[in-house]
KEBA-422024 format. One record per residue (C-alpha): residue in three letters; x, y, z. Coordinates in steps of 0.25 Angstrom, whole numbers, plus 2048, in hexadecimal, padded with zeros to 3 digits. Example, Ala and Ser with C-alpha at 12.3 -4.5 7.8 and 13.67 -1.06 7.14 Angstrom:
REM KEBA-422024
SITE  residuo   c1   c2   c3
SITE      ALA  831  7EE  81F
SITE      SER  837  7FC  81D
This chain:
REM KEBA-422024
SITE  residuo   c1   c2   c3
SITE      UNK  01A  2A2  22A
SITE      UNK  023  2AE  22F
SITE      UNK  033  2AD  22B
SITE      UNK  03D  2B3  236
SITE      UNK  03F  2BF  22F
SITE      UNK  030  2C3  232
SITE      UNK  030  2BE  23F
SITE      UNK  03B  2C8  240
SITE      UNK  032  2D2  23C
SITE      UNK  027  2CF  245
SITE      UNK  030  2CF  251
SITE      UNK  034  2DB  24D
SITE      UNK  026  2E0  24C
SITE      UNK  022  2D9  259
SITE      UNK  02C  2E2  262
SITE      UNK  027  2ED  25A
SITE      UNK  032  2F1  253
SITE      UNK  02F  2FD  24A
SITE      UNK  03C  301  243
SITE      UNK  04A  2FA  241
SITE      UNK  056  2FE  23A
SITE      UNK  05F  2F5  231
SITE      UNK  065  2EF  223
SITE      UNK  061  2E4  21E
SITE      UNK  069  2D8  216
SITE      UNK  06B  2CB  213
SITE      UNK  069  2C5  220
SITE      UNK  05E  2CD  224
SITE      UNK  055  2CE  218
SITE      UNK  049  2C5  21D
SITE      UNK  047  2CD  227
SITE      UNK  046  2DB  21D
SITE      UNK  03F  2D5  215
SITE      UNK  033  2D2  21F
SITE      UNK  037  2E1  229
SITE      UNK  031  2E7  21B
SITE      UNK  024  2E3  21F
SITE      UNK  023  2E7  22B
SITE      UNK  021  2F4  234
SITE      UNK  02F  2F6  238
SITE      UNK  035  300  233
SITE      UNK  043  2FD  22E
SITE      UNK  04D  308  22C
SITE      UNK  057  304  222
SITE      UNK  065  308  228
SITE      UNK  072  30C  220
SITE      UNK  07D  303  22C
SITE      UNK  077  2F9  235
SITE      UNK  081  2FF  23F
SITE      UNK  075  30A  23D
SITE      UNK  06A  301  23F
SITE      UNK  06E  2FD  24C
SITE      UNK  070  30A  24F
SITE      UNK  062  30F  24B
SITE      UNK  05C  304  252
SITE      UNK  064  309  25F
SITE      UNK  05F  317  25D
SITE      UNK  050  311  259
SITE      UNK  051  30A  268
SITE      UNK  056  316  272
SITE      UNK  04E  31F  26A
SITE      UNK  040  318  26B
SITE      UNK  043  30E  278
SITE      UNK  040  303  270
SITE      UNK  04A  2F7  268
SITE      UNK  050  2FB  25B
SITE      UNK  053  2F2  251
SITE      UNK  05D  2F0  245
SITE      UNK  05F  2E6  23C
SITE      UNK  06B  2E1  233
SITE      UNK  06D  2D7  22A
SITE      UNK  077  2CC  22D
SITE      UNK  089  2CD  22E
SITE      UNK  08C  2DC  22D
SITE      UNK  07E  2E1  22E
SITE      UNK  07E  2DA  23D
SITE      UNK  08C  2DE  23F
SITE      UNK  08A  2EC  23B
SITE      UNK  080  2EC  246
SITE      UNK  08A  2EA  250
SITE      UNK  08D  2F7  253
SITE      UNK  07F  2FD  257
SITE      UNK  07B  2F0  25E
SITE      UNK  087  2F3  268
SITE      UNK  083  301  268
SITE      UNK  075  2FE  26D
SITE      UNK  07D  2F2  277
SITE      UNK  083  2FC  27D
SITE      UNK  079  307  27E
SITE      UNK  06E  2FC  283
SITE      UNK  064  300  276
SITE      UNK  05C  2F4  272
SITE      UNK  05F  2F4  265
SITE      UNK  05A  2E6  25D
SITE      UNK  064  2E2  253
SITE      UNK  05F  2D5  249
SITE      UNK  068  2D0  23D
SITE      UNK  067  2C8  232
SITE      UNK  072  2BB  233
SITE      UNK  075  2B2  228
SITE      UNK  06D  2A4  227
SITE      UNK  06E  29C  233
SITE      UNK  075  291  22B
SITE      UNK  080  29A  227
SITE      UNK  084  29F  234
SITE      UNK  091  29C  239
SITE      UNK  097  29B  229
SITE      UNK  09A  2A9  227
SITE      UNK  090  2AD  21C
SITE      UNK  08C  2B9  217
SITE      UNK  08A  2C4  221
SITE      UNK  08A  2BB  22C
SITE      UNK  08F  2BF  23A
SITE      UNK  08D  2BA  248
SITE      UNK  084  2C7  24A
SITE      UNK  080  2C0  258
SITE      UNK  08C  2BE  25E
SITE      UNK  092  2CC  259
SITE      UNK  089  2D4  261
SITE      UNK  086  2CB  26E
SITE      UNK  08E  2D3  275
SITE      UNK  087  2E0  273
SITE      UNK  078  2DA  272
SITE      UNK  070  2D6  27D
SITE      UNK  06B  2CB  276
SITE      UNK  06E  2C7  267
SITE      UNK  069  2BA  25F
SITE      UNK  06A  2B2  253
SITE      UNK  05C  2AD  24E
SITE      UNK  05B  29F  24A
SITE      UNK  04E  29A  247
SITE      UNK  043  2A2  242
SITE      UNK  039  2A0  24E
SITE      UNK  043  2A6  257
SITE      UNK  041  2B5  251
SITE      UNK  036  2BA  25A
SITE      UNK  03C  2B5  267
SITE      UNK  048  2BA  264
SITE      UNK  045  2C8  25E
SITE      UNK  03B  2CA  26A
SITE      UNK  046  2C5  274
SITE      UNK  050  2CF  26D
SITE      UNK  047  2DB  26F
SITE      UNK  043  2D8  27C
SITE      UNK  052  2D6  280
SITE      UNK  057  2E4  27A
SITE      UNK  04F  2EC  284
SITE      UNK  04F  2E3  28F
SITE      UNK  057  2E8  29C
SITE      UNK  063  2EF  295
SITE      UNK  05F  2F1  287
SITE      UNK  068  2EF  27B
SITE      UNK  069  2E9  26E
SITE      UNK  067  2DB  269
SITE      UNK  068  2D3  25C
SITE      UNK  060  2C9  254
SITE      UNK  069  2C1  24A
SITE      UNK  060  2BB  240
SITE      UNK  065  2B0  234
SITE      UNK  05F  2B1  228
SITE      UNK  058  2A4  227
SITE      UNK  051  2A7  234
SITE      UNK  04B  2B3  22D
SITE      UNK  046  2AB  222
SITE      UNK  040  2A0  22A
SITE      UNK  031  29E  22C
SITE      UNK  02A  29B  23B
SITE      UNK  01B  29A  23D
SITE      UNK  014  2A7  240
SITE      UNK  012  2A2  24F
SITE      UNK  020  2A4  252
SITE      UNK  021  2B4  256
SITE      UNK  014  2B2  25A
SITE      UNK  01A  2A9  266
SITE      UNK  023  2B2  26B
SITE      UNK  01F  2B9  277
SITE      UNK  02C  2B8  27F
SITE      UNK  030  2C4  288
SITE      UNK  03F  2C5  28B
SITE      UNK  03F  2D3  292
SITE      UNK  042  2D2  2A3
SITE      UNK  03A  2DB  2AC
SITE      UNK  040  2E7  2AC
SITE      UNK  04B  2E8  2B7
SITE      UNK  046  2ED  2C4
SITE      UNK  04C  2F3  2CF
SITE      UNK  050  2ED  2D9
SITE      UNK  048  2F4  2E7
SITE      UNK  053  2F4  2F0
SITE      UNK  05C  2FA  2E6
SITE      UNK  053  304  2E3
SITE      UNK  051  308  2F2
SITE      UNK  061  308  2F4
SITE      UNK  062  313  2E6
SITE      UNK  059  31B  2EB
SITE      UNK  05F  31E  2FA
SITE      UNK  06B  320  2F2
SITE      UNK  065  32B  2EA
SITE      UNK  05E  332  2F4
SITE      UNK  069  332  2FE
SITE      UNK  071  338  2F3
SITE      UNK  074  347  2F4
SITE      UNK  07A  347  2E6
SITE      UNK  073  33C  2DC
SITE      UNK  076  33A  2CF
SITE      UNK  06D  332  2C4
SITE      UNK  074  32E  2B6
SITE      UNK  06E  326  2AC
SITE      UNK  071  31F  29F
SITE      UNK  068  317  294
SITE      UNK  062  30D  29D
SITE      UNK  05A  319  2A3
SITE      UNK  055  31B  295
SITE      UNK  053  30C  292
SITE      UNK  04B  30B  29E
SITE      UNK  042  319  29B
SITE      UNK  047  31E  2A8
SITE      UNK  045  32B  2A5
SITE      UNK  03C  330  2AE
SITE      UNK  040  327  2B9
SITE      UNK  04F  32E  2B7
SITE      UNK  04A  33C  2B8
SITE      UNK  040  33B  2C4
SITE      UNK  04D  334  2CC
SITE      UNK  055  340  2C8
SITE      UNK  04A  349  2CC
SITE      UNK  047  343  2D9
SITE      UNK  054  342  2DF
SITE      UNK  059  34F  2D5
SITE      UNK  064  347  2D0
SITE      UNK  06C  34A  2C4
SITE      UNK  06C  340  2B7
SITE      UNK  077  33D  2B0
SITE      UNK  076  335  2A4
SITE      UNK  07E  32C  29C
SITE      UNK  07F  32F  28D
SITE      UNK  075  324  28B
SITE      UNK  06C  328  297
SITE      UNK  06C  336  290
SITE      UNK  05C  33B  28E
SITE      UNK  057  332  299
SITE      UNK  057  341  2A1
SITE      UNK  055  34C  29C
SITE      UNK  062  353  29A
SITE      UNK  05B  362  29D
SITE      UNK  058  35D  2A9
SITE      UNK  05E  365  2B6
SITE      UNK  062  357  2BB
SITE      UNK  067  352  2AE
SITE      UNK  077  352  2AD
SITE      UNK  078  34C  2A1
SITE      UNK  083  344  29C
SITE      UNK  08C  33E  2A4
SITE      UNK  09A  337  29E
SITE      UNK  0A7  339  298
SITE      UNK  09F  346  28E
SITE      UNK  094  346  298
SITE      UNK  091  354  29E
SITE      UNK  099  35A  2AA
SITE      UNK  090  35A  2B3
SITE      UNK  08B  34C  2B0
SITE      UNK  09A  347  2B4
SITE      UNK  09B  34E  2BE
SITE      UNK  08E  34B  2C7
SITE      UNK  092  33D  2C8
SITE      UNK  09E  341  2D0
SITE      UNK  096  34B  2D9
SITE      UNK  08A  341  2DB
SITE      UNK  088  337  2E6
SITE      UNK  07E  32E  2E1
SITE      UNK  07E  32B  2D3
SITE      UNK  074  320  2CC
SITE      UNK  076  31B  2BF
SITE      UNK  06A  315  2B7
SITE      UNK  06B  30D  2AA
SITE      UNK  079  311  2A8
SITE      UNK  086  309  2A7
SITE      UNK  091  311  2AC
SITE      UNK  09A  313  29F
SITE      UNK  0A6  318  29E
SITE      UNK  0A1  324  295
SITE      UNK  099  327  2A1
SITE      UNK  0A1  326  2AD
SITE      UNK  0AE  329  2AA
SITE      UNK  0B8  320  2B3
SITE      UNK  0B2  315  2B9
SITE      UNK  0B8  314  2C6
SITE      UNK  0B6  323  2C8
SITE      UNK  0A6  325  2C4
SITE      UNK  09E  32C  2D0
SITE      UNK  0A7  326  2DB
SITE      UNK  09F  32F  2E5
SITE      UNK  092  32B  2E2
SITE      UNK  088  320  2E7
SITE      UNK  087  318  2D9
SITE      UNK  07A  312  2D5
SITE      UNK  078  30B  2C7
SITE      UNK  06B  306  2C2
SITE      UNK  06C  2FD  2B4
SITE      UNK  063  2F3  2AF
SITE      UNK  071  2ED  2A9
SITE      UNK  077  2E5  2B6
SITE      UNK  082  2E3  2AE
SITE      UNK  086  2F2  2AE
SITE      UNK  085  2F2  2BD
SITE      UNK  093  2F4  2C3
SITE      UNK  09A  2F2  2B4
SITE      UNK  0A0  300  2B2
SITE      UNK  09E  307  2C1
SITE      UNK  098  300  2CE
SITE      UNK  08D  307  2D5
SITE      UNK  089  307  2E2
SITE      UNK  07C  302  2E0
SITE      UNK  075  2FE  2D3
SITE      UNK  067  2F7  2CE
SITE      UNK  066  2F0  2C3
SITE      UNK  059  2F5  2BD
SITE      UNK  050  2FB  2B2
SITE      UNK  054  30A  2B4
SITE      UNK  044  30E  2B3
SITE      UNK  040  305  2BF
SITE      UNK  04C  307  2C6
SITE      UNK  04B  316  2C5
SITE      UNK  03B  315  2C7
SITE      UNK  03F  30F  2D5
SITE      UNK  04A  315  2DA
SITE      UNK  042  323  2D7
SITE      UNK  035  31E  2E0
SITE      UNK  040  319  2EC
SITE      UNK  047  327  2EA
SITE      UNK  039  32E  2EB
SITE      UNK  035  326  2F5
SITE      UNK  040  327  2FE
SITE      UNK  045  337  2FD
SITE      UNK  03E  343  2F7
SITE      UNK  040  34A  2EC
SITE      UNK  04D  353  2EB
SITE      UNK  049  362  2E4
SITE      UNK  058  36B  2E4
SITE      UNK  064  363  2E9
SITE      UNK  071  367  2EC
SITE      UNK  076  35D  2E1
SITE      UNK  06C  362  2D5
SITE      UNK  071  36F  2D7
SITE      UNK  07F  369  2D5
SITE      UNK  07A  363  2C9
SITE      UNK  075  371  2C4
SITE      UNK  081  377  2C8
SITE      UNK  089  36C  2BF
SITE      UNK  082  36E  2B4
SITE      UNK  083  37C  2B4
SITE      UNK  090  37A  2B4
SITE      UNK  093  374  2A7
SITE      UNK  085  377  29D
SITE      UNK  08E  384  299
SITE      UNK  098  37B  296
SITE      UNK  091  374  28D
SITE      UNK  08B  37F  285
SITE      UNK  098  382  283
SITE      UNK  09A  383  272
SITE      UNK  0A6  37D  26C
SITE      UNK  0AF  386  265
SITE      UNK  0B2  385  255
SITE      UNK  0A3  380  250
SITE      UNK  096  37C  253
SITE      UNK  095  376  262
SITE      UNK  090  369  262
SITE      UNK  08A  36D  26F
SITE      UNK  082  379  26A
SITE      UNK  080  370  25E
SITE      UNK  078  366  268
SITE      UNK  071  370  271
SITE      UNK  06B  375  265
SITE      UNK  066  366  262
SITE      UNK  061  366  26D
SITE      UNK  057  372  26D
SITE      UNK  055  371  261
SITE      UNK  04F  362  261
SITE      UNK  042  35E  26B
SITE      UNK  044  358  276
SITE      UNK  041  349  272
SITE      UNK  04B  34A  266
SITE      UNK  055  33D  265
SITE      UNK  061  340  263
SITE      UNK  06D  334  261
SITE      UNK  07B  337  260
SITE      UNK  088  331  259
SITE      UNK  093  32F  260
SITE      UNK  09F  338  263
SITE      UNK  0A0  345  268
SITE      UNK  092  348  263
SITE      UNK  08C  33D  26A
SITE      UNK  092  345  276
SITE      UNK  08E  352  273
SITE      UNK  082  34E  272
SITE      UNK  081  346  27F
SITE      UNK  084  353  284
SITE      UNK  07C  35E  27F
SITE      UNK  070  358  278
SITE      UNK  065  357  284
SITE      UNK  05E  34B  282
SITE      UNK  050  34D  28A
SITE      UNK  04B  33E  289
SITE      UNK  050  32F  289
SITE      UNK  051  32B  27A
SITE      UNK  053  339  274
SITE      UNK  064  336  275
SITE      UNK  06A  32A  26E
SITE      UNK  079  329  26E
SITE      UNK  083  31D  26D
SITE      UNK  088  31B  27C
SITE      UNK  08F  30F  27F
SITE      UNK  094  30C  271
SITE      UNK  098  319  26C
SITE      UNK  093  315  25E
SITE      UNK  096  320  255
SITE      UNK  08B  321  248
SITE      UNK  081  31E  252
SITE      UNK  079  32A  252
SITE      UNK  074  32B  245
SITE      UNK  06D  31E  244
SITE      UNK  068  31D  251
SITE      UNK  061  32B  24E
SITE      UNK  05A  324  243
SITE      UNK  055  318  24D
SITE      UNK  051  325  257
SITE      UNK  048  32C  24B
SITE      UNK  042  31D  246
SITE      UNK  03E  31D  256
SITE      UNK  03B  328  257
SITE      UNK  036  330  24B
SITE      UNK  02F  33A  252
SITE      UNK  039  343  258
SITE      UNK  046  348  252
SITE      UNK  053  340  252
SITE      UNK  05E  347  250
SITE      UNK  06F  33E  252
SITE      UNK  079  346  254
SITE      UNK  086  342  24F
SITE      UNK  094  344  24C
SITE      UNK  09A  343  23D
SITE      UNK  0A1  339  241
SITE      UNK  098  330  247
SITE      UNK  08B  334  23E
SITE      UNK  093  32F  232
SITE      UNK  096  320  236
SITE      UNK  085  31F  234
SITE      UNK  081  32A  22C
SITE      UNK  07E  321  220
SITE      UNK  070  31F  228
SITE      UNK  06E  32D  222
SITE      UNK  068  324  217
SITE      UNK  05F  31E  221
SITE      UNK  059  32A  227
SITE      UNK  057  331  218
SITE      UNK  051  324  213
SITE      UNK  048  322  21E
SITE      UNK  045  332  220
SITE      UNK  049  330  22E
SITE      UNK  04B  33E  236
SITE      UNK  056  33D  23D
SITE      UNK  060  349  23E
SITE      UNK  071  347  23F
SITE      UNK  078  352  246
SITE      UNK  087  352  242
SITE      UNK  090  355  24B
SITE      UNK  09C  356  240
SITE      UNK  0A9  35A  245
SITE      UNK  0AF  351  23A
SITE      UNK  0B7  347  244
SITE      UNK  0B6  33B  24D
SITE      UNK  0B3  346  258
SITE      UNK  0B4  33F  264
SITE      UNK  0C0  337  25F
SITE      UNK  0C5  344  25E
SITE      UNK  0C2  348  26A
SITE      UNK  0C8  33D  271
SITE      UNK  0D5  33E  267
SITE      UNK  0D6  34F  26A
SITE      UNK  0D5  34C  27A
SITE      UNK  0DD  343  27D
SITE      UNK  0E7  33D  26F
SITE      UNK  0ED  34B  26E
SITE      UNK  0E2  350  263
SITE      UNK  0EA  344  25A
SITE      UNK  0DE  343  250
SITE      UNK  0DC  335  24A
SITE      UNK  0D2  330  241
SITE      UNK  0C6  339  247
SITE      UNK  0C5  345  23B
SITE      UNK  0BA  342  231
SITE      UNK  0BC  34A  226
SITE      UNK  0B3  356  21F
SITE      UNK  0AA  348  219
SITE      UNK  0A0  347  219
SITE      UNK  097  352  218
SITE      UNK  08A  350  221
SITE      UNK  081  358  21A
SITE      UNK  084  352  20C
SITE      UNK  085  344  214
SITE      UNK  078  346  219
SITE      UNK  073  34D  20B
SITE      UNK  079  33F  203
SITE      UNK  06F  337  20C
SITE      UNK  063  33F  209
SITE      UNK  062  345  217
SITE      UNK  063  354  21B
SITE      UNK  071  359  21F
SITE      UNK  075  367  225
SITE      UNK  082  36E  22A
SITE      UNK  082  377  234
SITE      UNK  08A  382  237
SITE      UNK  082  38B  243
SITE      UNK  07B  387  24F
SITE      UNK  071  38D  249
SITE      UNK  071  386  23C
SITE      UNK  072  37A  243
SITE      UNK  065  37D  24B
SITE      UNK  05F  37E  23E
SITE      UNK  063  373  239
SITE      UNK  05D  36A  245
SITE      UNK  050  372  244
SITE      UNK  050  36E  234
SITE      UNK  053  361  239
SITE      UNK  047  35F  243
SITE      UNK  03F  364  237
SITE      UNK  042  35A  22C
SITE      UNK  03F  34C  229
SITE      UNK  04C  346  225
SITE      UNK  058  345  22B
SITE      UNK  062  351  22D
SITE      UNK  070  34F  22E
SITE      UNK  076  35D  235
SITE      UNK  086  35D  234
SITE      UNK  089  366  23F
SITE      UNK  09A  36A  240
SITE      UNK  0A1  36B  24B
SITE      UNK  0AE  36E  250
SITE      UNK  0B7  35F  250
SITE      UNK  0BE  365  25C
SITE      UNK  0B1  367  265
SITE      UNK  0B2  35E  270
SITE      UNK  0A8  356  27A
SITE      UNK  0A9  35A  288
SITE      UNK  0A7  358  292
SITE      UNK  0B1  34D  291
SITE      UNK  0B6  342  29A
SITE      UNK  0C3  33B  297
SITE      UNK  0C5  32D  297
SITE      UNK  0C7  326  2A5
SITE      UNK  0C4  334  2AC
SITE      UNK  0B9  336  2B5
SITE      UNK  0AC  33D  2B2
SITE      UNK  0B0  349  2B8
SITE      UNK  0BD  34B  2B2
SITE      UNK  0B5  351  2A4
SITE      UNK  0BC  359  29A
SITE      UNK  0B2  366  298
């Protein structure tokens, strides 16, 4: 008979889980023991903060759930940060811990904590195990539930014992149950009323975040914009969901979104929002977002209807079907639009500000130019995740992304030391395209230790360093508006990436030229391990366009 542990194993199998990312102990070791003969291939991480975040980067790179796995007490706790990373983010990402016997819960044993009631609040669904015959149902529930309307993460808690006990073969045999909802339709009428308000619109505007990508609504975004020739603005998490060399394409919008993203929402009439929840990053003021325009927001979330900004009108839908439909009624009703007063606007906007952007920073390598190059340098399909900071912007900003699930970044969170390890979840994913994260100094070493990982499992991924040697968006913030008082943001000259990356067993390289940094990236796209390329630049380069806290969109320091 079948102990828990391999009925874990097999339920992982049966959703057809081919990799995860964990450490093991105490708690958890049943469970290793019998993952060793099986198929999935488990990648060994150096933090379980970085398991959680590999197994994020594995889901929004391959559309699919990610797992990690930690053993019980600080294992599970260590989770916590990824979990609400992918909470916040909406990634189904599939958490399972180890837990100390079931008999010894409650009387503070070894490595015990309440791992459960810890992250309820930023799971969609998270359960202790009690009896072994409960594993299929559960771990079938809890995949099913990650992806299920608005995705996100959820977590399996498992005791010991559980894992230890045998059940008859017939138990995962027996369950069958399906706990995903029909996909959320639209709703007809809704659908008739949003399309008379686009196509009486003189001057509409389309902007999209992650729920257009979690929906694979791609196509059904551009043939909208292309048929009524409106303008897409995108969140940072909606980024790749158009793309971004696209005449209609503005990029995106927020407070380091691009000019003429800002300011099209104060110039449009109609502006439809799909799969995006109105953050303050991305609108600015509150009370003061797109006053003039006809607001239409389409979530598949009800609860984020009305919580930050209330729109005129909103559906509560899958963004594919509800785009799909609103389309065919648009079609339907009005013909195609060819050069408009408003999409010359647009062109006339970007014009504008583009030269701005190429604009190079004084006193070093421009991180700008440094991303362009990137950019022509890698194919079209490249993934590319990002750290958090001003690199994270910079990128958001002049890396194109071409494609839905090429740029992975940490949004609602801001969790810096994301980058790296969610680019080795991209390139398990994904093996057969480049991955390349581009980070900070500051935010590559609070994970680098996964350089161990990455040299260990000959994984490919390449780093980009973005080193100015501080805290550089603290810095920012501390130059613009604490009088330039510095306080706890300077690094230090340690340590040095290249002999960091070298002491690892991985490939590190300095550059000091653009072209020595084109070099590098093309030696990069050529090897087979990873490559860690420290790239200075000036600590006093900044990230513009900027929007100041409480200020509207349109009030952007260039």
């Amino acid at each position: 008979m079948p102990d828990g542990a391999t009925l874990m194993v097999k339920s992982l199998e049966r959703e057809g889980v081919k990799a995860a990312f964990g450490i093991p102990g105490g708690a958890i070791i049943d469970f290793y023991d019998r993952i060793r003969d099986s198929n999935i291939n488990h990648i060994l991480m150096r933090h379980e903060q970085g398991a959680a975040h590999a197994a994020d980067g594995y889901a929004r790179a391959s559309g699919k759930q990610g797992v990690c796995i930690a053993t019980s007490g600080p294992g599970a706790t260590n989770l916590v940060t990824g979990i609400a990373n992918a909470f916040l983010d909406s990634s189904p990402v599939v958490a399972i811990t180890g837990q100390v016997p079931t008999h010894m819960i409650g009387r503070d044993a070894f490595q015990e904590a309440d791992i459960v009631g810890i992250v309820s609040p930023i799971t969609k669904f998270a359960y202790q195990v009690r009896y072994t015959n409960e594993i299929p149902a559960i771990f079938r529930k809890a995949f099913q539930v990650a992806v299920d309307g608005r995705q996100g993460p959820v977590l399996i808690d498992v005791p010991k014992d559980v894992q230890q006990k045998e059940v008859p073969e017939s138990v995962l045999e027996e369950t069958s149950v399906n706990y995903l909802r029909p996909s959320r339709s639209p709703d007809p009428a809704k659908v008739k009323s949003i399309a008379k308000l686009l196509c009486d619109s003189e001057r509409p505007l389309l902007i999209c975040g992650g729920g257009v990508i979690a929906s694979g609504a791609q196509d059904e975004l551009l043939a909208l914009s292309d048929y009524l020739m409106a303008p897409v603005a995108t969140t940072l998490m909606g980024k790749g969901a158009i793309p971004e060399d696209h005449p209609l394409c503005l990029g995106m919008l927020g407070m380091h979104g691009k000019a003429e993203a800002n300011l099209s929402t104060f110039e449009a009439d109609t502006i439809l929002v799909v799969g995006a929840r109105f953050s303050d990053r991305s609108t600015g003021k509150f009370s003061e977002f797109a006053k003039q325009a006809r607001l239409i927001h389409i979530d598949i979330d009800e609860a984020e209807i009305g919580k930050n900004i209330k729109p005129q009108c909103f559906m509560v839908s899958d963004a594919k079907l509800a785009l799909k439909a609103i389309y065919d009624e648009v079609v339907r009703i009005s013909k195609k639009r060819e050069n408009t007063a408003w999409s010359r606007r647009v062109k006339e906007l970007k014009d504008t500000f583009v030269p701005l952007y190429l604009k190079e920073a004084e006193g070093g390598l421009s991180p700008s130019k440094i991303l362009r190059i990137l950019r022509e340098e890698l194919p079209r399909e490249s993934v590319v995740t990002t750290g958090v900071g001003q690199n994270q912007m910079w990128a958001a900003l002049h890396f194109d992304a071409y494609s839905p699930r090429t740029f992975i970044s940490s949004g609602g969170l801001g969790t810096m030391g994301f980058g790296f390890p969610a680019s080795i979840g991209a390139k398990v994913a994904r093996p057969e395209v480049p991955v390349f994260c581009v980070d900070g100094d500051g935010s590559f070493l609070m994970t680098s230790q996964n350089l161990a990982t990455v040299a260990y499992y000959k994984i490919a991924v390449n780093v980009v360093v973005m080193d100015n040697r501080y805290l550089g968006m603290v810095k920012q913030w501390q130059d613009m508006f604490y009088r330039g008082r510095l306080s706890a943001v300077e690094l230090g000259e340690t340590p040095d990436m290249v002999k960091l990356a070298e002491a690892f067993g991985v490939n590190g390289a300095r550059v000091g030229s653009y072209d020595e940094f084109r070099s590098a990236v093309r030696k990069a796209l050529r090897s087979d391990v990873c490559n860690v390329i420290d790239v200075p630049i000036d600590p006093n380069a900044k990230v513009l366009p900027f929007v100041p806290p409480g200020r509207l969109l349109k009030e952007m320091v260039m």
